[in-house]
VOLOTOR-521462 format. One record per residue: x, y, z of N, C-alpha, C, O in turn; residue number from 1. Coordinates in pm, 1 decimal, padded with zeros to 6 digits. Layout:
# residues N
((X Y Z) (X Y Z) (X Y Z) (X Y Z) NUM) ...
# end
This chain:
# residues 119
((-02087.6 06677.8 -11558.1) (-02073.4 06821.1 -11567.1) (-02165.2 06875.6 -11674.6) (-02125.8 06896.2 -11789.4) 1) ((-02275.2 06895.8 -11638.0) (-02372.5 06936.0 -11720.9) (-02415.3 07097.8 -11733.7) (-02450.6 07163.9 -11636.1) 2) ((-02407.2 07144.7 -11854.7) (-02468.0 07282.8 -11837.5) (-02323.7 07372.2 -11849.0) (-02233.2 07291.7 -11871.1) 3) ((-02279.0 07490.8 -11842.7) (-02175.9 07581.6 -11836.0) (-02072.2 07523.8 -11769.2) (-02077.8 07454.8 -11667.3) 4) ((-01950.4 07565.5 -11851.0) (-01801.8 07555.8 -11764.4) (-01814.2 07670.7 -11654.4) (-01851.5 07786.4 -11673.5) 5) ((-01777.2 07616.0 -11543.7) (-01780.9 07687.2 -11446.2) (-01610.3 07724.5 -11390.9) (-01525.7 07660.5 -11328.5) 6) ((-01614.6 07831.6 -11438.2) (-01468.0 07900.7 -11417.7) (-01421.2 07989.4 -11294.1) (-01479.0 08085.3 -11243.0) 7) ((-01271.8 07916.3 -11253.2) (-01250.9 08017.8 -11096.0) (-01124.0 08089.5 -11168.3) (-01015.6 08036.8 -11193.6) 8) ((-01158.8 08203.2 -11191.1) (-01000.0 08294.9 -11255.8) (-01001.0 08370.6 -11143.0) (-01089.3 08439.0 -11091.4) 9) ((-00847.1 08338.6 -11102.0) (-00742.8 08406.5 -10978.4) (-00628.8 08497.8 -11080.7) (-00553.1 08455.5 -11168.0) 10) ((-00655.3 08664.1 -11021.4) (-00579.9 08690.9 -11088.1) (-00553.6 08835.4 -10993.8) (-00645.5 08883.8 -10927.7) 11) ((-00415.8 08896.1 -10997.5) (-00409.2 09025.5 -10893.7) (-00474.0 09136.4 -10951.8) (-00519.3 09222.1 -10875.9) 12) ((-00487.6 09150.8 -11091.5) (-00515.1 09246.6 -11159.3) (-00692.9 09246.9 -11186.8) (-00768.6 09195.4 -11269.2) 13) ((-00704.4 09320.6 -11087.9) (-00863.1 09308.0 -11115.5) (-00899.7 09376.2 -11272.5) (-00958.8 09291.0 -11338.8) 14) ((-00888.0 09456.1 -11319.9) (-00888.6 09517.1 -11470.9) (-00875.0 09375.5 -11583.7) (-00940.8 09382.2 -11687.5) 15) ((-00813.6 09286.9 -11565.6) (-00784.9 09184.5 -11656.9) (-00879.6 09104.6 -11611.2) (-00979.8 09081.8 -11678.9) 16) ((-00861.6 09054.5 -11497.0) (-00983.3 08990.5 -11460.6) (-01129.9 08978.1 -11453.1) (-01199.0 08877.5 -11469.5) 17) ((-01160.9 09085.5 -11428.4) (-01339.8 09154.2 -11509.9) (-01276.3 09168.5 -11621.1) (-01295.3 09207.1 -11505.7) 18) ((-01239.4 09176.1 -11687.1) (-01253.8 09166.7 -11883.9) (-01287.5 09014.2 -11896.8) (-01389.3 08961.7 -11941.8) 19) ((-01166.3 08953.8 -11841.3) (-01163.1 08808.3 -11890.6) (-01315.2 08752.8 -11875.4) (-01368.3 08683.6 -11962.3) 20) ((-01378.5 08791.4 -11754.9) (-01499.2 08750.9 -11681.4) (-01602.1 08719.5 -11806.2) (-01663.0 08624.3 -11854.8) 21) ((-01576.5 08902.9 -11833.0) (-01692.2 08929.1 -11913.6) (-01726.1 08842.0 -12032.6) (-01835.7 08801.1 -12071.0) 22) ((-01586.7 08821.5 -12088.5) (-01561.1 08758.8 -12239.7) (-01564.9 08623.7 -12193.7) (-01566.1 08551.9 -12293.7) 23) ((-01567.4 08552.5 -12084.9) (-01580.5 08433.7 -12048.5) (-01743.3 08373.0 -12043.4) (-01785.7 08261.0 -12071.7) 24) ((-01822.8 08510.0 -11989.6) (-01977.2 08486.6 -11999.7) (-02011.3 08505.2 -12105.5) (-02109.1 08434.2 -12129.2) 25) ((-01976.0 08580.5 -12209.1) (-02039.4 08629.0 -12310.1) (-02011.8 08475.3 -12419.2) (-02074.0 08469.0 -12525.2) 26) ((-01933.4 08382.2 -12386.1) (-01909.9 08249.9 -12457.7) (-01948.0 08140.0 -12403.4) (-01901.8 08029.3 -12430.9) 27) ((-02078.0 08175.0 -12282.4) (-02172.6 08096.5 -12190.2) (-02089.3 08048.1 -12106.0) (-02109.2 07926.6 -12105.6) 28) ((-01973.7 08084.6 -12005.4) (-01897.7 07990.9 -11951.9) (-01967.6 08088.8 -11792.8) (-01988.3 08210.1 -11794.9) 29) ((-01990.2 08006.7 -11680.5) (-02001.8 08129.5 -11522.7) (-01863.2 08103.3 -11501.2) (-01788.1 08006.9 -11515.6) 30) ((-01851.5 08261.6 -11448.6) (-01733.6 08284.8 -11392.6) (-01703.0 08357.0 -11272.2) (-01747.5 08471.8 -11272.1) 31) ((-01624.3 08313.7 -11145.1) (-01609.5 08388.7 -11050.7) (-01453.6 08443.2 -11041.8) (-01349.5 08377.7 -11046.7) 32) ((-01472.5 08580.2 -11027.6) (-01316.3 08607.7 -11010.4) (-01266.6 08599.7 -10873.8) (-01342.0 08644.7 -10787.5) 33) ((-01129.8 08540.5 -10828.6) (-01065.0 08607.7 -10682.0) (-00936.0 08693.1 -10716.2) (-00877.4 08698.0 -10824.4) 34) ((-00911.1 08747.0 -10620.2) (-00775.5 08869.6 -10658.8) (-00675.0 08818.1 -10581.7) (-00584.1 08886.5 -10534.8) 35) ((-00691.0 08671.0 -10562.9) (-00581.9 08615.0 -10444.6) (-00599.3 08475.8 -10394.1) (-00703.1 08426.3 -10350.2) 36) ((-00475.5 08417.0 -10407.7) (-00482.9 08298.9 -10354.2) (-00600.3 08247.9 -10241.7) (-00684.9 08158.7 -10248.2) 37) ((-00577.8 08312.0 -10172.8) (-00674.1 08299.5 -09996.1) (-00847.7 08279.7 -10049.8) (-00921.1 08181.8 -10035.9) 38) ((-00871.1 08393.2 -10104.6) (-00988.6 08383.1 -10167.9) (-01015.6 08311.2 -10257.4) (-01134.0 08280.2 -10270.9) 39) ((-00929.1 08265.9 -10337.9) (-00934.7 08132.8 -10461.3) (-00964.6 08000.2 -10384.6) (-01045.5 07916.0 -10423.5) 40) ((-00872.6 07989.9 -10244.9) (-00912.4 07861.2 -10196.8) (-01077.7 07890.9 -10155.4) (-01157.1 07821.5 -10218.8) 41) ((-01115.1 07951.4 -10092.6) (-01241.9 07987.3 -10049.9) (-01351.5 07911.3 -10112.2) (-01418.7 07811.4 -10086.4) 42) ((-01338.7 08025.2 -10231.1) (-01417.5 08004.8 -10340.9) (-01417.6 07827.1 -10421.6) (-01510.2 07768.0 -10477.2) 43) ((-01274.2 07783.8 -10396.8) (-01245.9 07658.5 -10446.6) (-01345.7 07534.8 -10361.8) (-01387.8 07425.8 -10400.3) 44) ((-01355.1 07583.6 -10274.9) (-01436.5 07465.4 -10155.0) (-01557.5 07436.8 -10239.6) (-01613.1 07328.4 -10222.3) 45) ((-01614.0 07536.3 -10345.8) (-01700.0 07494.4 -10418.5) (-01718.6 07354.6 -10519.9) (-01647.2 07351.0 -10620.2) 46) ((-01796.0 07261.2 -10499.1) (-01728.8 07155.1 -10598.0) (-01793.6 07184.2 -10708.3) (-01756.7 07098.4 -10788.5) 47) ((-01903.4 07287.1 -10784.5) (-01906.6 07324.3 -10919.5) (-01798.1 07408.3 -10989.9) (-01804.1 07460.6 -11101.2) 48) ((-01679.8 07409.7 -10884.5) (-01584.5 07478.8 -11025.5) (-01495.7 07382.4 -11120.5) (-01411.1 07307.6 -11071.6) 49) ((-01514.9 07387.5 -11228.0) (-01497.1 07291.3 -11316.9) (-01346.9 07342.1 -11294.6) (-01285.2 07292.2 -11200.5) 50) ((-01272.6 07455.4 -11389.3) (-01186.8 07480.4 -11443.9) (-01102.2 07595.9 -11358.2) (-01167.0 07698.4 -11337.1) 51) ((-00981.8 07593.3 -11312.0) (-00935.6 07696.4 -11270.9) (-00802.4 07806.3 -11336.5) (-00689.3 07773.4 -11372.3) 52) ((-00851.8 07912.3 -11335.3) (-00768.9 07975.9 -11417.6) (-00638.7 08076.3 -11374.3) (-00646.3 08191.7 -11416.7) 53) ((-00520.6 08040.6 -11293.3) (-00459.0 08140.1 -11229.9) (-00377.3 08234.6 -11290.5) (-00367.0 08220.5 -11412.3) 54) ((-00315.5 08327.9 -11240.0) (-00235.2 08390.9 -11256.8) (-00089.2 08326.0 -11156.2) (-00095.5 08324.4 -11033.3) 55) ((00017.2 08283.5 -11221.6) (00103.4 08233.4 -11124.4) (00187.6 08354.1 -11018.5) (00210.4 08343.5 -10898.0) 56) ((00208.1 08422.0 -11074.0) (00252.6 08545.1 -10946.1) (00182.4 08630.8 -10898.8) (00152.0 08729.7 -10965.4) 57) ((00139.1 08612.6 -10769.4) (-00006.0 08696.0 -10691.9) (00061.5 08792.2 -10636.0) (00178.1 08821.3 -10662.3) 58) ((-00011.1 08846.4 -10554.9) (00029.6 08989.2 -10455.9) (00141.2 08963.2 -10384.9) (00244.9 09020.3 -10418.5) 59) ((00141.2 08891.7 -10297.3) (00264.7 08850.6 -10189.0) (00441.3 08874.6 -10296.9) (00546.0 08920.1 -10250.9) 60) ((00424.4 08840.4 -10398.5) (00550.6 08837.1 -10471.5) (00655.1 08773.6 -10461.2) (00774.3 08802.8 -10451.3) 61) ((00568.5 08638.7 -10466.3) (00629.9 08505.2 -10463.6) (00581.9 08445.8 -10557.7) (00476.5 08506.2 -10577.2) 62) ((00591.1 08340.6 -10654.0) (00506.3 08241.6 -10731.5) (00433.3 08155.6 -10659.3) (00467.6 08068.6 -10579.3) 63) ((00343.2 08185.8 -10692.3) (00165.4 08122.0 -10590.5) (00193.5 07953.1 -10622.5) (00196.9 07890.4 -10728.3) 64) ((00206.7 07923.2 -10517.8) (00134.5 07786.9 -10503.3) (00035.5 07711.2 -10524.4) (00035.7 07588.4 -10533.1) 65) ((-00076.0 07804.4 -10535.7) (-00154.5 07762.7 -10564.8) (-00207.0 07700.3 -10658.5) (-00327.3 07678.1 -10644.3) 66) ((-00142.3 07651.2 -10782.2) (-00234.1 07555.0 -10872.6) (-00213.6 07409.0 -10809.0) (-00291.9 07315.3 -10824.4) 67) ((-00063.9 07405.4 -10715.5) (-00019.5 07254.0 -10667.9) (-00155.1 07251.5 -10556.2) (-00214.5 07144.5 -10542.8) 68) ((-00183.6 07327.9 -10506.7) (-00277.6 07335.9 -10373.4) (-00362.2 07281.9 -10409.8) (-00390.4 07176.5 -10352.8) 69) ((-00436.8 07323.9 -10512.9) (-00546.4 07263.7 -10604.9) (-00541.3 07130.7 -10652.8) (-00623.9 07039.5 -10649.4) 70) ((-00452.6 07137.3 -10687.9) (-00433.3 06985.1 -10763.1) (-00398.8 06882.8 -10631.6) (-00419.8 06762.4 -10646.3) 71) ((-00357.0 06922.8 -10531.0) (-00316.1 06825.5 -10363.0) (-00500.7 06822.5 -10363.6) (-00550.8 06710.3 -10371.5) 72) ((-00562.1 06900.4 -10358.4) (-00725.7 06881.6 -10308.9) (-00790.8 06830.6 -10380.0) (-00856.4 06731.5 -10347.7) 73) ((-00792.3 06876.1 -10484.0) (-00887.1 06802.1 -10602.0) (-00802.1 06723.7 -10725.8) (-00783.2 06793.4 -10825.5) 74) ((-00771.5 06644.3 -10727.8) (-00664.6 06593.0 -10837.2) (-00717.5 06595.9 -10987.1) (-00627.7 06634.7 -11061.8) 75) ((-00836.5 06566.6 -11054.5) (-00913.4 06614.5 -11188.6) (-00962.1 06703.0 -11179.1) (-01057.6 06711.7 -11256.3) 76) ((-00937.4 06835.9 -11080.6) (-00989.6 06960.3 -11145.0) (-00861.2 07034.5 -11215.8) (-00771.1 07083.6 -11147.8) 77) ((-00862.1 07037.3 -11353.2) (-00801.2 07123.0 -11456.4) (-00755.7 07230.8 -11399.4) (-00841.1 07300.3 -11344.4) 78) ((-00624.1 07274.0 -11394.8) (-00574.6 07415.0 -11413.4) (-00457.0 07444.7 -11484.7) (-00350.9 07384.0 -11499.5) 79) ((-00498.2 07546.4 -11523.1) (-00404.4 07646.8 -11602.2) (-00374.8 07782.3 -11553.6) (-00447.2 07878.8 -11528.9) 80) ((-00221.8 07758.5 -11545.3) (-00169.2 07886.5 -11518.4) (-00131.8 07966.8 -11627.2) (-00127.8 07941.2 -11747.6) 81) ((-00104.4 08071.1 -11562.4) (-00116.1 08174.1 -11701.0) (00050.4 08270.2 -11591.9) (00039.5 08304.9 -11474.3) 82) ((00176.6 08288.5 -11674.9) (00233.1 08353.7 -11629.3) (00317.1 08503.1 -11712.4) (00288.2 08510.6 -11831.9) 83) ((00344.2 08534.9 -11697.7) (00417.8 08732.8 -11739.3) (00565.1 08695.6 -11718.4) (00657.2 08764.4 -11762.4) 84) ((00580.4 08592.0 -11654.4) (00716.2 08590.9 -11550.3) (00785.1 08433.8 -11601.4) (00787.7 08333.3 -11530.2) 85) ((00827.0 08442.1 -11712.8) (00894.8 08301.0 -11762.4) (01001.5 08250.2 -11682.0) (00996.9 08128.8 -11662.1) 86) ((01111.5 08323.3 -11622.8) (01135.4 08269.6 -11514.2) (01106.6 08223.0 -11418.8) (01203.2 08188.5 -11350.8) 87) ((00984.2 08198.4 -11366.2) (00952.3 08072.3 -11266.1) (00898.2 07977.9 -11294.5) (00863.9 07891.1 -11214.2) 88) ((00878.6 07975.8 -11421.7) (00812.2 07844.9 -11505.9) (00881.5 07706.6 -11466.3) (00815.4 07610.7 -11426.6) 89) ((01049.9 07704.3 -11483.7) (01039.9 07603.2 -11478.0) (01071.6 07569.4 -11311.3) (01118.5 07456.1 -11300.6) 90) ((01060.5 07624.9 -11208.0) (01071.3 07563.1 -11116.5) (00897.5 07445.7 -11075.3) (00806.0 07408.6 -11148.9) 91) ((00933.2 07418.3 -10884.4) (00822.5 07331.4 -10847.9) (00714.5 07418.9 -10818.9) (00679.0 07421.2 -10701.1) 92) ((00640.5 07507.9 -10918.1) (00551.1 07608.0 -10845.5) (00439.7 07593.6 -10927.8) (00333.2 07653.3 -10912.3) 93) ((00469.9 07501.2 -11028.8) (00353.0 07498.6 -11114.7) (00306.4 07350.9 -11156.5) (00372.7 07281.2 -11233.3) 94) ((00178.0 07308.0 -11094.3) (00121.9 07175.4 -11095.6) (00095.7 07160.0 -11257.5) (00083.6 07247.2 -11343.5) 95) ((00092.3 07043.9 -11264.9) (00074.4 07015.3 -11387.1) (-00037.3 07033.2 -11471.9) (-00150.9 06995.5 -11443.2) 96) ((00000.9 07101.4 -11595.7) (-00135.6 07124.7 -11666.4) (-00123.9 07249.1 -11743.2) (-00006.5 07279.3 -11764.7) 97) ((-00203.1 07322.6 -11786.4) (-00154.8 07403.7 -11909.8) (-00086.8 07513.8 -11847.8) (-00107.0 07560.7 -11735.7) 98) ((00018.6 07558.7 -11957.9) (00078.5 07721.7 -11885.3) (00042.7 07825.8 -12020.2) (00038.4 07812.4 -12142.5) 99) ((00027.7 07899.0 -11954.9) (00010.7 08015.2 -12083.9) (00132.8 08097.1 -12045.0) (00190.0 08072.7 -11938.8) 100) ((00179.3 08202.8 -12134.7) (00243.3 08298.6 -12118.9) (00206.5 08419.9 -12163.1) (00188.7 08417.8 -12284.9) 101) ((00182.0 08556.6 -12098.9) (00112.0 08621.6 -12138.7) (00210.2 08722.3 -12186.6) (00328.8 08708.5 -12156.7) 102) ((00171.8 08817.7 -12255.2) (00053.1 08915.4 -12298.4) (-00063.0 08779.3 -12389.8) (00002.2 08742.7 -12487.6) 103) ((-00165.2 08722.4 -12387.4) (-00191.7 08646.4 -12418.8) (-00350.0 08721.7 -12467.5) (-00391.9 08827.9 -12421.4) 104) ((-00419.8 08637.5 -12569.3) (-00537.8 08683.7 -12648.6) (-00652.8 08572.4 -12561.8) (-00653.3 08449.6 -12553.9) 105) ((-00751.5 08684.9 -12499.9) (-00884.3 08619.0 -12439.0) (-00934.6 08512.7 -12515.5) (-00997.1 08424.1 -12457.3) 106) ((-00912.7 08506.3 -12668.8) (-00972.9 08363.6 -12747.2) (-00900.0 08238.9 -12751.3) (-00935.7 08131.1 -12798.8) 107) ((-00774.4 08276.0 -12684.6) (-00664.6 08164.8 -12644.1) (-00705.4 08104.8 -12554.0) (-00713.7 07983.3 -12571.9) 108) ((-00750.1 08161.5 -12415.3) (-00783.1 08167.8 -12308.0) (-00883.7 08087.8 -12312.8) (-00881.4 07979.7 -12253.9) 109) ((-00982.8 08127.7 -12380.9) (-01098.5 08067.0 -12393.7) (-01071.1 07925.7 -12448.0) (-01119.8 07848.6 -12365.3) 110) ((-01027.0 07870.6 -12527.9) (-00971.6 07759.1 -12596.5) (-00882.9 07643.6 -12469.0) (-00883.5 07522.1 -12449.2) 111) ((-00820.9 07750.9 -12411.7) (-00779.2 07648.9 -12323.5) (-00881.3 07577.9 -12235.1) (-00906.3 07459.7 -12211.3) 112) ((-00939.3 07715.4 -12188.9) (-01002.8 07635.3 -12061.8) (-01119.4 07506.6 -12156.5) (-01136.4 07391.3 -12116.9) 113) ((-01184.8 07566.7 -12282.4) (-01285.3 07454.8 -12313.6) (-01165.2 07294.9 -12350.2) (-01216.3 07183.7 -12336.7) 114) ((-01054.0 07302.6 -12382.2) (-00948.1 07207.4 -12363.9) (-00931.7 07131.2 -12287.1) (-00941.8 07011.1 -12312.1) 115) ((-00895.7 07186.9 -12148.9) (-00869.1 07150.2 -12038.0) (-01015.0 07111.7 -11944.4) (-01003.4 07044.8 -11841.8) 116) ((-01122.2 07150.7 -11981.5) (-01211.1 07065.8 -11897.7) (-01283.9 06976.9 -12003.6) (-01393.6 06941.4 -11960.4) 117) ((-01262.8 06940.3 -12101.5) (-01310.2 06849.4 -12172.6) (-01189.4 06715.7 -12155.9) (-01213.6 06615.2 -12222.7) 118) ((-01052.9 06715.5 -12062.1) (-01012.1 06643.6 -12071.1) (-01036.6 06519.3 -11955.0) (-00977.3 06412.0 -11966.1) 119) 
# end
């Protein structure tokens, strides 16, 4: 993995998500945003995404599956969920690997992901 962390942040809130983007490039990392599971897998078919960054409750208003999805496809690609909603933490909805809880600080963020793909 040579060259930039290559970051997939899934998140519903497009406003958080272009921020995060921005502050994610501006600390040399590429970053693609999706606003949704469907499009996260999409985008996931990519095998330069190092690090994935979700939001655990997407649009549908259910707790997304999707970091287990990820981790069923690619088993060493890193993710971290990031949730608002501490009640679904501890159920089976969240693959293993970092959780954040938000209102959370972009330099946290940043820390994780260089964390989590250096592991």
């Amino acid at each position: 993995m040579g060259g930039a962390v290559f970051v997939l942040l899934v998140d519903d809130d497009a406003a958080f998500a272009n921020a995060a983007a921005r502050s994610f490039e501006s600390v040399g990392m590429r970053t693609v945003v999706a606003l949704g599971s469907m499009a996260a897998l999409d985008v996931f078919k990519n095998d330069e995404i190092d690090v994935v960054v979700t939001d655990l409750k997407l649009p549908a208003g259910e707790p997304s599956a999707l970091a287990r999805i990820i981790s069923n496809r690619r088993p060493q690609a890193p993710v971290i969920v990031m949730s608002a909603h501490p009640e679904f933490l501890g159920r089976d909805v969240v693959s293993p690997g970092a959780v954040l809880c938000q209102p959370l600080e972009i330099a946290e963020l940043c820390r994780a992901i260089r964390v989590r793909q250096a592991q």
